[in-house]
C-alpha positions as CSV (number, residue, x, y, z in Angstrom):
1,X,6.3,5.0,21.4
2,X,3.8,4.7,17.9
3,X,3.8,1.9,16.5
4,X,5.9,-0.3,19.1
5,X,3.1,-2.2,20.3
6,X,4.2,-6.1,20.5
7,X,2.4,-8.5,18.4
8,X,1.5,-12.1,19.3
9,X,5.5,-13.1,19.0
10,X,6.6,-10.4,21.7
11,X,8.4,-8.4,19.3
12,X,7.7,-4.8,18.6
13,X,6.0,-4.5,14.7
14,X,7.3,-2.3,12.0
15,X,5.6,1.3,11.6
16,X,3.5,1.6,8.7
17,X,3.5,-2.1,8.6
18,X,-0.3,-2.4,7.5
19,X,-0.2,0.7,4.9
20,X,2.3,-1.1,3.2
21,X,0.3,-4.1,3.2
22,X,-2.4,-1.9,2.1
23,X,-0.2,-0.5,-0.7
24,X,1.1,-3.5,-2.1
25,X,-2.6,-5.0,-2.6
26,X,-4.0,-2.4,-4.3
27,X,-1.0,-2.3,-6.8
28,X,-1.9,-6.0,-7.3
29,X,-5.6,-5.1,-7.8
30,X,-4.4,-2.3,-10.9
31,X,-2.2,-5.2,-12.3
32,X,-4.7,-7.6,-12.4
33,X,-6.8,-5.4,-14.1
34,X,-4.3,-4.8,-16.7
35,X,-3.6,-9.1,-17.3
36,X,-7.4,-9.6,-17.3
37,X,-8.1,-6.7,-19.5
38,X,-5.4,-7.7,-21.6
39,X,-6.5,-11.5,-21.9
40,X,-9.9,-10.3,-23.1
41,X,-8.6,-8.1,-25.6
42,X,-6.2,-11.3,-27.4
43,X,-9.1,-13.2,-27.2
44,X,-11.2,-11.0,-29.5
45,X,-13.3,-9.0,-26.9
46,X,-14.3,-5.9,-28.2
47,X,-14.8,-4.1,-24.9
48,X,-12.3,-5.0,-22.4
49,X,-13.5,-5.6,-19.1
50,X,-12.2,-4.0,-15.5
51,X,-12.3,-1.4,-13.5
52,X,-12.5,1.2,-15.8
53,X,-10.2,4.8,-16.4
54,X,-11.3,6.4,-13.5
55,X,-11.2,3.0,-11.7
56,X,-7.5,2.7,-12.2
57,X,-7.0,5.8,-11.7
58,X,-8.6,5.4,-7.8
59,X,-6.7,2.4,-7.6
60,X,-3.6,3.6,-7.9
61,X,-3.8,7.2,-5.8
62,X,-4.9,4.8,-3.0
63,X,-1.8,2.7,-3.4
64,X,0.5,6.0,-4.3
65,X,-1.5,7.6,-0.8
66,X,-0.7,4.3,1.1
67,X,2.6,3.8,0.2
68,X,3.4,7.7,1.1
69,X,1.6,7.2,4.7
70,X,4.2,4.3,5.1
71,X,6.6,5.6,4.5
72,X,6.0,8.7,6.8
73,X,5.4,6.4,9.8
74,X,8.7,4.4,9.4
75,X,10.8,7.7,9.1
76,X,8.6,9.0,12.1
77,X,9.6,6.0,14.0
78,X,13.4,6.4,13.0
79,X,13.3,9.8,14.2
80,X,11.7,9.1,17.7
81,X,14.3,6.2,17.6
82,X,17.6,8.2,17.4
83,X,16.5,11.1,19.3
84,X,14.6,9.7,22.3
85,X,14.5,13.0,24.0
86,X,11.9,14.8,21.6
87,X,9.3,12.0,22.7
88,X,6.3,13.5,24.7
């Protein structure tokens, strides 16, 4: 079965589990490029530091990418799941 391997505790681990993990830091990465950006620009900076347009922009197809491929394993998973007798 993907993603079924048991982890340390003896339970099986959620599908996608990592790519969400994945997901969720980059989306942290693009917002705290928007607070520090932001903080420099109240405090009188006249160029805001960061990542960047295109930065952003790379940041946040990774994350939008991540978050697609988790959710693609977990509905994989719930497929194989209810109908066992498709597995190979």
């Amino acid at each position: 079965m993907v993603g079924k391997t048991p982890v340390s505790g003896g339970s099986p681990s959620k599908p996608g589990k990592g790519l969400l993990i994945g997901s969720i830091c980059c989306a942290l990465v693009f917002l705290a490029n928007i607070v520090i950006g932001k903080i420099a620009i109240v405090q009188g900076a006249t160029e805001a530091p960061g990542l960047g347009d295109v930065g952003e922009f790379l940041v946040l197809f990774v994350a939008v990418v991540l978050f697609i491929g988790a959710c693609l394993a977990r509905e994989r998973a719930a497929a194989a799941d209810s109908n066992p007798s498709n597995q190979q």
